[in-house]
N, C-alpha and C positions, 0 to 999 in steps of 0.2 A: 297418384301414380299415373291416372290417365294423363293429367295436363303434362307431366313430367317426360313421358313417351310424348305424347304430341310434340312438344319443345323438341325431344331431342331429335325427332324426324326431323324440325322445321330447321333445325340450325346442321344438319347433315346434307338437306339441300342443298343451303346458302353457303357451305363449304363444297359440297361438288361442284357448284356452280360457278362459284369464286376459283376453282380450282381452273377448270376447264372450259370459263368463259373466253379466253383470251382467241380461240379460233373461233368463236361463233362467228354469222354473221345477222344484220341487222332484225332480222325475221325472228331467228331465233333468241335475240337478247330482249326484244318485246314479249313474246310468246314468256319467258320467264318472269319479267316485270309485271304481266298479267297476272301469274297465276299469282305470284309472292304477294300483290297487293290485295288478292281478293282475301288470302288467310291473313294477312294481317290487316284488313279492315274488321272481320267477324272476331279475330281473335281480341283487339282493342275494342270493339263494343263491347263484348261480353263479358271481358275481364279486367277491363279499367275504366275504373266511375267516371272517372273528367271525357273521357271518348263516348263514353254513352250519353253524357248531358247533351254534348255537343253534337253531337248525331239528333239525338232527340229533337232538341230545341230548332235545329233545321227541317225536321219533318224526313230524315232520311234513314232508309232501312239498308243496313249493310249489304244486303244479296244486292241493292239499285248500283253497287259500285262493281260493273261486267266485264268492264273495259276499260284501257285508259284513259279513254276520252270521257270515263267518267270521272276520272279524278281532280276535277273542278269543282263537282257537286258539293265536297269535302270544303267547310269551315278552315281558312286558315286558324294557325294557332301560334303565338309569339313566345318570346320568354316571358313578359309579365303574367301570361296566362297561366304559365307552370307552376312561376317562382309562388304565387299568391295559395296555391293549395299543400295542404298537408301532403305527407311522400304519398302514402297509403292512395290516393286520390288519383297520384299520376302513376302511379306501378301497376303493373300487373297483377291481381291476384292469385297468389299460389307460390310465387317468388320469395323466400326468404332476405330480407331485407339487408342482415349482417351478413350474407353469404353472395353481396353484388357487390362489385368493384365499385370505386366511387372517384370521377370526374367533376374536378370543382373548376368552371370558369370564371377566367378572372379578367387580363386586360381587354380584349380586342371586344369585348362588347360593350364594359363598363357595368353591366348588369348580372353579378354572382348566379349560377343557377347552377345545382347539383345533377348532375347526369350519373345513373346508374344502368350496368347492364354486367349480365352473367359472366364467368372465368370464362365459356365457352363463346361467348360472343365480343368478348374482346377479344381472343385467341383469334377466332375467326379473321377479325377486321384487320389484327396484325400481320396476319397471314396474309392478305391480302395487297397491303402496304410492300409485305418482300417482293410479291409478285410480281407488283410494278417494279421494283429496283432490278429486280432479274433482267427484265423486258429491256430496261437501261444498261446493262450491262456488269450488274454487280455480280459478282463470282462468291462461291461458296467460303471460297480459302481468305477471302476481302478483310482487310481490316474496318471494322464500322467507327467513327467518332462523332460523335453530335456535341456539338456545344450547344447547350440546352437549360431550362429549369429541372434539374434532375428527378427521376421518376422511378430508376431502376432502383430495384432494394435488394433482389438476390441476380446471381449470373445464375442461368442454367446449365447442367450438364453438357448438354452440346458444345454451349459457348467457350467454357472451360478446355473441351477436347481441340478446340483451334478452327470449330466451325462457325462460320458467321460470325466472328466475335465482334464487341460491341463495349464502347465505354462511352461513358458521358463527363462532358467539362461544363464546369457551372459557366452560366456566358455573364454571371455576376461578377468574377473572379477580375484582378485587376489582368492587362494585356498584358503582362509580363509573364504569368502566372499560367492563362489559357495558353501561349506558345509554346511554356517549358512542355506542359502534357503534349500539346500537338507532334512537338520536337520527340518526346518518349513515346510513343501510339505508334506517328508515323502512318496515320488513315492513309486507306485506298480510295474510302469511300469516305466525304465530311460533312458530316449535316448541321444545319444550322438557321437563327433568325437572322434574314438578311438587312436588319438595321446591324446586329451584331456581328455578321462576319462582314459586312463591310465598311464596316466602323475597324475590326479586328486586323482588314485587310492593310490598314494604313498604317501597321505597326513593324509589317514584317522586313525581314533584311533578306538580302541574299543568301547568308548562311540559312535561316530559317526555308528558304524556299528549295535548298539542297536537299534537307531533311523533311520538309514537309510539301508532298508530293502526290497530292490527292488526285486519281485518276476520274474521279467523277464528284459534284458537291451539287446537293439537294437542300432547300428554300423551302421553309415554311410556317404557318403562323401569321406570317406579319405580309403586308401590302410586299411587293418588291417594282421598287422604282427600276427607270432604265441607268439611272447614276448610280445604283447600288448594285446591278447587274454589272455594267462595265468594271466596278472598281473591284468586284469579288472573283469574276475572271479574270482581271488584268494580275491584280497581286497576286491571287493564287495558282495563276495560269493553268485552269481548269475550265470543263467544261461543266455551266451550274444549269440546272434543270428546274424549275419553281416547282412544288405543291401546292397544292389548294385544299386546304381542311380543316377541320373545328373538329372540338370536342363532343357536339351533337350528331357527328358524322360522321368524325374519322377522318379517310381520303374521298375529299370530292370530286378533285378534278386533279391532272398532274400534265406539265408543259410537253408537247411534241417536240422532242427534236428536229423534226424536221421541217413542221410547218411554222410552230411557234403558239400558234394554238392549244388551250388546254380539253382533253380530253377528259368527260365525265366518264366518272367510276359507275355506269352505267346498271350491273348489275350488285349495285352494293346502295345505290342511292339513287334514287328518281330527282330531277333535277329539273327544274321551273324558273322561267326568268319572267318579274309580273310588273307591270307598271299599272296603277288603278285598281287591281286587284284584275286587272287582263294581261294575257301573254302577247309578248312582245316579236318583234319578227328575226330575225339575220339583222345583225351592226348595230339593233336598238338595246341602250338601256335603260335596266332594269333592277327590281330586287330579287335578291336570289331567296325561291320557298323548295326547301327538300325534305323530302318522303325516305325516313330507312326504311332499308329492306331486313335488314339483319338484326335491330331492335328489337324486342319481343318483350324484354322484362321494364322495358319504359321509352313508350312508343314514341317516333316522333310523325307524325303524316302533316303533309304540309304544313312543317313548321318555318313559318318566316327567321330565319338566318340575320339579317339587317344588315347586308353587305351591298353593294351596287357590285353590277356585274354587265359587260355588255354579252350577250346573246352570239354566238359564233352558227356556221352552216351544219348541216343535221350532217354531215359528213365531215372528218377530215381528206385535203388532200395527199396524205402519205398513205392512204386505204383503207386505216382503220374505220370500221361501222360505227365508234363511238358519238354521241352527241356531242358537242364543243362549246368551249367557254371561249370568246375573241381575246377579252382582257378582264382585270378585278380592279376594280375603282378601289375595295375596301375603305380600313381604315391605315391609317399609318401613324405608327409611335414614332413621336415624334422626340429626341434629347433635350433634358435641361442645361444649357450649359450658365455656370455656377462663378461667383465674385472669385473664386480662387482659383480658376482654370477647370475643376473638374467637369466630364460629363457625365452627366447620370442617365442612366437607363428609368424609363419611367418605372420598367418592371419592378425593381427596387422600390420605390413606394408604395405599390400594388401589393406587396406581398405582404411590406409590414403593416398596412393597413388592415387587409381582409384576416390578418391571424388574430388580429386583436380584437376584434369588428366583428363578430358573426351578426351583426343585425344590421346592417348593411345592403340595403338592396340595389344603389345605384351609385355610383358617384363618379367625379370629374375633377381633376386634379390638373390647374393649371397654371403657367411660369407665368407671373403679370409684370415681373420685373427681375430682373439677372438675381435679386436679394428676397424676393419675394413668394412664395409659391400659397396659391388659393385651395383648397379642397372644398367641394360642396358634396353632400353626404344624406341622398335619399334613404330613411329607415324603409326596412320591413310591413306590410299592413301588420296593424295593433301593437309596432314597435314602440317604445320611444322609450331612448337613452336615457338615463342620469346624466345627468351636470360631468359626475365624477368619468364617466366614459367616454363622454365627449372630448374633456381637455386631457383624458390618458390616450385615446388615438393625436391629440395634438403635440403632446409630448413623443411618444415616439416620433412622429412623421421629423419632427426636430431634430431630436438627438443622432435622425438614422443621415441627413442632410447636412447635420454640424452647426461649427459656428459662421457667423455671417449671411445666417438664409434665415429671412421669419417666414412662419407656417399660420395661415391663419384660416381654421377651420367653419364650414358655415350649417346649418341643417334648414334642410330646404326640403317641401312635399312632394318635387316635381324636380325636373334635371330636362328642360326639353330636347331636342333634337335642332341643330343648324337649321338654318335658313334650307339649306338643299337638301333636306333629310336625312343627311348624315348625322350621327351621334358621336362627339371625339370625346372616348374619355381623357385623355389626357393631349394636351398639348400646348405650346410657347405664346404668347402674347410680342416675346422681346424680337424686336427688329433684325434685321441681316445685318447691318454694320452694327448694334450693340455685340450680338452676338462673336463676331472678326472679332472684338474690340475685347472682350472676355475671353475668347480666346487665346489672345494674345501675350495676356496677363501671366501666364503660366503653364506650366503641361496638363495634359488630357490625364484623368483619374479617374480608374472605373471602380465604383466602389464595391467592396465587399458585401455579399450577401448575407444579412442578421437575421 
């Protein structure tokens, strides 16, 4: 009961806070980030065994974390650190397990890790996400559409009564198919991966841009180039706004309209840009390490992200007090384009892979020729497959790609990281003129989600 009252004081802050941070200014969005990090460094010592190792094993006592300036002293933490422990290890004590939401990541790191936090703190961080779309201009009466990996399993009351309402289109769906929905929706507001709405963007007609008339579209998930920026304004003739967020965090950062710079979510997530395991200055980059504030049932404090990011001015210039992100290097999913015209989303292999796959800890999926596609496929520590599970993830990845593609799968103890420290879990080998040249061979085919 105690810890139950504690929690739900700590997540009634981080809801008023979220609520009514939007006028702070700089003084008082630190003053907050103080006190929030001192309870959740005491609260994850005392109540999650992998925070207490790691405190320990550095010689550090939760009360020495006063200030932010001391939150260096703090052990970074990656995903292999997570994935490698039992749940029980990285949760909270007191948390019932089957009573926490469950975030499984999948492409953009290439590295599976289960993220869980309470109905109240996802509520929380959603809540959070509308705020900024408010701040952008999104209206109550707004139609919402995201072409997406679908998530939604019930509408709510609200939604139902004609507030906020809210649909999702699989962005696996062929482009004939995500139109017809866009064409019936009719979004005010479209959200989307901008490899797929500007992939999507190249399909529409005139008629379609009659009927689909989005007064504002939001980017997120995936890198956003400036070619996929131009082509998703240009065809949708909208204004697109990017996000920056993960599954470990939610919203990280979200673009200024006016400067262009992205704006950290300041009181939702502590944000660090580190090169060396040092922080970086203005224009330098770096990797991004972030601290939730709103975590509690599976903490994250300086959790290395593995994204490059360059470091923007402790100010923006439209006046907001937020900290700034300049640009995201990320990663970027890159298409297979396939001997019969199609393109594939690499999403689409990712999916059928990890449902078959739960012992899976890493893997890299790459085109080595227009006919050929490689998987290399890091187990779990004290994993290892059968024979027989091996060539059943080979067989799907086959049958889900067709005839005329071979799949040849490999198991490997290690998946390193690029030359530049980047990690690409998936991406092409095949040249720019192979690619024209595939192309050209037939129409664009998105396939269908199995």
């Amino acid at each position: 009961m105690l810890l139950s009252a504690l929690y739900t004081g700590q997540s009634l802050a981080g809801f008023t806070a979220l609520l009514w941070s939007s006028g702070w200014n700089r003084q008082q969005i630190e003053a907050f980030q103080t006190r929030r990090l001192g309870s959740l460094v005491r609260h994850a010592y005392h109540k999650v065994p992998y925070y207490r190792r790691l405190f320990d094993q550095a010689g550090l006592e939760p009360d020495q974390i006063r200030t932010l300036g001391d939150l260096h002293r703090i052990p970074f933490t990656s995903r292999p650190d997570l994935q490698a422990l039992p749940d029980k290890e990285a949760m909270a004590r007191g948390f019932h397990p089957g009573k926490l939401a469950v975030h499984r990541t999948s492409g953009s790191s290439g590295e599976p890790l289960s993220i869980r936090r309470t109905q109240l703190e996802d509520r929380l961080l959603q809540a959070h996400r509308l705020g900024v779309l408010f701040a952008l201009g999104l209206r109550i009466t707004d139609r919402r559409v995201a072409v997406v990996t679908p998530r939604l399993t019930h509408r709510p009351l609200y939604m139902k009564s004609g507030i906020l309402r809210y649909e999702e289109v699989h962005c696996l769906w062929p482009p004939e198919r995500i139109l017809a929905k866009l064409r019936e929706y009719r979004p005010d507001v479209l959200r989307g991966y901008p490899g797929t709405l500007s992939w999507l963007a190249g399909y529409l007609t005139e008629s379609d841009r009659g009927r689909i008339r989005p007064r504002l579209i939001t980017t997120d998930s995936e890198m956003m180039t400036n070619d996929m920026r131009d082509c998703i304004g240009s065809g949708f003739r909208a204004r697109v706004i990017d996000f920056y967020d993960s599954h470990e965090f939610n919203m990280i950062a979200w673009e200024c309209p006016i400067s262009g710079l992205y704006h950290v979510s300041d009181t939702s997530v502590m944000v660090e840009v580190v090169r060396d395991g040092q922080p970086v200055g203005p224009g330098e980059e770096g990797e991004l390490v972030g601290t939730a504030l709103h975590s509690w049932a599976m903490p994250f404090i300086r959790f290395r992200l593995g994204d490059l990011v360059t470091r923007g001015p402790d100010g923006c210039s439209c006046g907001a007090p937020n900290t700034t992100i300049a640009s995201i290097q990320g990663r970027l999913a890159d298409r297979f384009d396939l001997p019969d015209g199609r393109s594939v989303h690499p999403y689409t292999l990712v999916s059928t892979l990890l449902a078959g796959s739960p012992w899976v800890r890493r893997y890299q999926i790459i085109q080595e020729q227009p006919d050929l596609i490689s998987v290399k496929l890091a187990p779990l520590a004290g994993e290892t497959p059968e024979p027989e599970a091996i060539a059943g993830t080979q067989v799907r990845l086959r049958a889900k790609l067709g005839e005329g593609v071979d799949v040849r799968v490999q198991m490997v103890t290690e998946i390193p990281a690029e030359p530049n420290g980047k990690f690409r879990p998936y991406f092409s080998r095949v040249s720019p003129s192979e690619r024209m040249a595939v192309a050209a061979s037939g129409p664009f085919i998105h396939p269908t989600h199995g």
